[in-house]
C-alpha positions as CSV (number, residue, x, y, z in Angstrom):
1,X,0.0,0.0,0.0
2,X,1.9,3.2,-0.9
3,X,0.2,5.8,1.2
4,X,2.9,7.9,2.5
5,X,0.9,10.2,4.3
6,X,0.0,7.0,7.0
7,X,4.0,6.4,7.4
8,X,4.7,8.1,10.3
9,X,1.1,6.7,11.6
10,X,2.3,3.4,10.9
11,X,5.5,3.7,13.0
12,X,4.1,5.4,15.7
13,X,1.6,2.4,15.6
14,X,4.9,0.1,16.0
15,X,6.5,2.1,19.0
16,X,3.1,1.5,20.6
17,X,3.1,-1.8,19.9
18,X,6.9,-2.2,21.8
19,X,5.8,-0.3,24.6
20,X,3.1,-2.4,25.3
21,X,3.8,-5.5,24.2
22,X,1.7,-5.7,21.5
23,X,1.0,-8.1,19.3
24,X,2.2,-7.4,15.0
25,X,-0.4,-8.3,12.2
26,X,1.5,-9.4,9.3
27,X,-1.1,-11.4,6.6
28,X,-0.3,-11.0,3.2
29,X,-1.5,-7.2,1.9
30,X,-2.4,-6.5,6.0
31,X,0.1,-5.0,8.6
32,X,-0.4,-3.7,11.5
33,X,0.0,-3.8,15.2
34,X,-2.9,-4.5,18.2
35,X,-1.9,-3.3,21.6
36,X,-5.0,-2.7,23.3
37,X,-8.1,-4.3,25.2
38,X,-9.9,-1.0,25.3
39,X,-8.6,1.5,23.1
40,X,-9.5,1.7,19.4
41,X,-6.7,4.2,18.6
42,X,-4.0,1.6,19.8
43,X,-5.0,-1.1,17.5
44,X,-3.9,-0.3,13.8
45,X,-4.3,-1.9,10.3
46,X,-3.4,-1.0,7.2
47,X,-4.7,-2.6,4.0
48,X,-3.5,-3.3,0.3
49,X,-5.4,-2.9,-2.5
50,X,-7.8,-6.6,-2.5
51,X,-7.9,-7.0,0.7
52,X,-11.6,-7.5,1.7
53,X,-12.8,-5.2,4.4
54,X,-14.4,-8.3,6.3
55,X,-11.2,-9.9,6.1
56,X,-9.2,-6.9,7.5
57,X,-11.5,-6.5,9.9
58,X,-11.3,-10.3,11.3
59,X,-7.8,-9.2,11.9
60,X,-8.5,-6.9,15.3
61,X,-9.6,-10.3,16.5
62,X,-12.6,-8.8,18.1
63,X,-11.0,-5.9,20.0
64,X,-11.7,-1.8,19.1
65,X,-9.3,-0.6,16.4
66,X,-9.4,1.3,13.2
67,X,-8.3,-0.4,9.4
68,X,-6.9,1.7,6.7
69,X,-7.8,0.3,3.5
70,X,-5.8,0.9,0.2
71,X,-8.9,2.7,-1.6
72,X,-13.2,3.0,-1.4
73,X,-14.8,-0.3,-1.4
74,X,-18.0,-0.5,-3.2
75,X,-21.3,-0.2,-0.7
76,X,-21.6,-4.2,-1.3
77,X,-18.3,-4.9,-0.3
78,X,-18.7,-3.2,3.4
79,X,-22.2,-5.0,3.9
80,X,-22.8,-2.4,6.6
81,X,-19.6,-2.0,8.0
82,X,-18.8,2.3,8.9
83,X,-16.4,3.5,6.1
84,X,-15.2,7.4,7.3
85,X,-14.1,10.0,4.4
86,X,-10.7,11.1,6.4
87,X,-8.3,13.9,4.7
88,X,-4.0,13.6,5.0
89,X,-3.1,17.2,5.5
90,X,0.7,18.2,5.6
91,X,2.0,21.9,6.3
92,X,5.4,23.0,7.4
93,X,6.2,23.6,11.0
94,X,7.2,27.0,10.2
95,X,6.3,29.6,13.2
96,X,2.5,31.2,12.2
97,X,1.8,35.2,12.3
98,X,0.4,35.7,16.3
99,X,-3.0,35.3,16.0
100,X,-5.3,38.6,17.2
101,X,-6.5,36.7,20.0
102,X,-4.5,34.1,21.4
103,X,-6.6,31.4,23.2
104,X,-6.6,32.1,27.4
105,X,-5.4,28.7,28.2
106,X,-1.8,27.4,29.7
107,X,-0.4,24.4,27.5
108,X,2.3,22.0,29.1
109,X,4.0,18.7,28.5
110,X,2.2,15.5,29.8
111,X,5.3,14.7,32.4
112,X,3.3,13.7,36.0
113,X,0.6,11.5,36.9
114,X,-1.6,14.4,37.5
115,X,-0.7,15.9,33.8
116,X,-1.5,12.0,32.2
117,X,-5.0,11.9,34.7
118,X,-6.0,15.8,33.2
119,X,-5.0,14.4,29.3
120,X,-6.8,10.8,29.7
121,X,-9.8,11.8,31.4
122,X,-10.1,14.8,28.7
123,X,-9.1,12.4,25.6
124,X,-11.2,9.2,26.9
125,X,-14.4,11.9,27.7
126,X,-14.5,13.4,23.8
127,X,-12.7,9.8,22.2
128,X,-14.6,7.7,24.1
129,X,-11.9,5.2,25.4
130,X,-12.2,2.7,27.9
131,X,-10.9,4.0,31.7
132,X,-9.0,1.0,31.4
133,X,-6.6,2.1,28.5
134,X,-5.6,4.9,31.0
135,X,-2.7,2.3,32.4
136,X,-1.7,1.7,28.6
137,X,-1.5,5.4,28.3
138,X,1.1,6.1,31.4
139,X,3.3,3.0,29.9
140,X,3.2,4.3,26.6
141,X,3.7,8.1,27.8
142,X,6.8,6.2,30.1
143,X,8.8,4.9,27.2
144,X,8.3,7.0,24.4
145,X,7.5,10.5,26.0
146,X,9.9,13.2,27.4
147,X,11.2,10.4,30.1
148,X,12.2,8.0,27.9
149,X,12.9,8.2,24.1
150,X,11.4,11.2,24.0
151,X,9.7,10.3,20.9
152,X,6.1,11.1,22.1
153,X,4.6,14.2,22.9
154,X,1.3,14.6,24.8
155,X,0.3,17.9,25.5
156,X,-2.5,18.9,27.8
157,X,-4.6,22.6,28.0
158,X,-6.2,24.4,30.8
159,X,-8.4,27.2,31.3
160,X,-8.8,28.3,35.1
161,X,-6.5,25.2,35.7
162,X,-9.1,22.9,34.7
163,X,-8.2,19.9,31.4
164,X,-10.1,21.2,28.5
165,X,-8.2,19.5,25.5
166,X,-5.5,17.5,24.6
167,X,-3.4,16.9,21.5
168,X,-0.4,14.9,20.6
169,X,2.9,14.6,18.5
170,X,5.0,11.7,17.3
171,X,8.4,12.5,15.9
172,X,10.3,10.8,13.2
173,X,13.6,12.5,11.9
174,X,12.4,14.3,9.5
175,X,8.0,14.6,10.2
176,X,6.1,15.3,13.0
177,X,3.0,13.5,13.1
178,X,-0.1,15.2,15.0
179,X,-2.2,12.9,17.0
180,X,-5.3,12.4,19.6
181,X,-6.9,16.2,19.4
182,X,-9.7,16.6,21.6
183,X,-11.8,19.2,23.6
184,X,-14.3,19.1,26.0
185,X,-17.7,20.0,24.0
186,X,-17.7,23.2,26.9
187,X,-14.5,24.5,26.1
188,X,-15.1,24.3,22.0
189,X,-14.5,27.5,19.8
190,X,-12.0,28.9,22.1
191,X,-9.0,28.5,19.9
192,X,-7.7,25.7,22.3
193,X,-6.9,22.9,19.2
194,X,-4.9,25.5,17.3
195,X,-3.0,26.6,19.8
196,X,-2.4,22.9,20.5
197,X,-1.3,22.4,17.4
198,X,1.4,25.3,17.1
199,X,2.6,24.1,19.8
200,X,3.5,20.9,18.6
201,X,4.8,22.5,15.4
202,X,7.0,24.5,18.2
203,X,8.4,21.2,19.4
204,X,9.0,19.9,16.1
205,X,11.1,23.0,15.5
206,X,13.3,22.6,18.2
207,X,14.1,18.9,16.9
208,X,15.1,20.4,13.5
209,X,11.6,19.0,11.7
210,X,10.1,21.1,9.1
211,X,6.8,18.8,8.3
212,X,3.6,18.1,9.8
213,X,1.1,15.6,8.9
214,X,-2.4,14.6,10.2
215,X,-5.1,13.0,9.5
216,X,-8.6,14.7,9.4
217,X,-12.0,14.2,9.0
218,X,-14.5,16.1,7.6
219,X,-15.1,19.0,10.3
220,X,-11.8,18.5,11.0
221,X,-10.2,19.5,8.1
222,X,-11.6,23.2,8.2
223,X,-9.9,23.7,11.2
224,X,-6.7,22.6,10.4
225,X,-7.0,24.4,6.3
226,X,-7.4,27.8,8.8
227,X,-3.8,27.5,10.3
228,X,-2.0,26.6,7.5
229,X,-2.4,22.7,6.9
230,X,-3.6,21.6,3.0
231,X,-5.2,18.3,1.6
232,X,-2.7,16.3,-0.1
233,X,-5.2,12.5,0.0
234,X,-8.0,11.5,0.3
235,X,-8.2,8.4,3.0
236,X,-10.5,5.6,3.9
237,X,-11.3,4.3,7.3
238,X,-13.0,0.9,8.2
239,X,-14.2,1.6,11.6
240,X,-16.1,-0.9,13.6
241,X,-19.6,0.0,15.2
């Protein structure tokens, strides 16, 4: 499957899958890894062209997880099965103008126990994880975030002190990937997920990395075209009900 714009997705999905002792998918035109009981974004496929969706979905072995397939299957292919329209959006890391209003909220690294509490209960409130990934989170956060490899970076905002959103980054040499943006329904239209976003683009710059890339849906997308990020594909996600 040449889909560049799920590469650093794909290795993130891998460092996950170390961390937590995941289990690899490896069927012919189906990678992957599953890590996770309760989590959906833990447990990642990704599909080659002819690789039914029923198939690739047998592959999660029952458990929550998403399936990136190659292309659209036809309506009779996914007999039922939830097919999102997602957009891979890629912009450079380059600082923005300062925006007229910046949003009130303080934005800090995910390094305590009380930091990963404030991010998980925020992210598994608007995601809708399981409690129980929240252990799977402060191992993951342990080996790849600013403690250990340093390769993960969770990133949690307040207003009045309070978690009101999160957002992520995953760093390859040269690509930041952006990850696990979420806000509390009250705390919407605030400016919180952009200013998430910068910064991550503000970490990526102090590693040296130019390029960001995400993956969007459909409302998604206009909020990341406002602060500088563009549609490059068009992607298809096999999500189960």
């Amino acid at each position: 499957m040449v889909q560049p714009l799920l590469d650093n997705l794909r290795a993130l999905t891998r460092s996950v899958a170390q961390a937590l002792g995941g289990a690899s998918v490896d069927q012919p035109g189906l990678t992957g890894s599953v890590s996770s009981k309760f989590d959906r974004f833990l447990n990642q496929l990704f599909a080659s062209p002819g690789v039914p969706p029923q198939d690739a979905l047998a592959a999660l072995g029952g458990r929550p997880g998403f399936v990136w397939l190659a292309g659209k299957p036809r309506a009779q292919e996914l007999g039922g099965l939830r097919l999102l329209e997602m957009s891979g959006m890629t912009a450079t890391t380059a600082a923005a103008p300062a925006e007229r209003a910046a949003p009130q909220c303080e934005i800090g690294e995910v390094r305590s126990r009380e930091d990963l509490d404030g991010w998980f209960g925020v992210y598994s409130e608007v995601f809708g994880a399981d409690p129980n990934a929240r252990q799977e989170w402060a191992r993951i956060n342990e080996v790849l975030g600013p403690e250990g490899e340093g390769s993960l970076l969770l990133l949690l905002a307040r207003v009045n002190g309070m978690p009101a959103a999160t957002g992520a980054a995953f760093f390859r040499p040269d690509e930041a990937g952006l990850y696990c943006f979420t806000t509390l329904e009250t705390m919407r239209r605030r400016g919180l997920g952009s200013g998430l976003v910068r910064a991550c683009h503000a970490a990526a710059r102090e590693r040296g990395i130019e390029h960001a890339v995400l993956q969007a849906t459909g409302a998604g997308r206009r909020v990341y075209a406002r602060i500088g990020y563009r549609e490059d594909q068009s992607l298809h996600l096999l999500r189960p009900s």
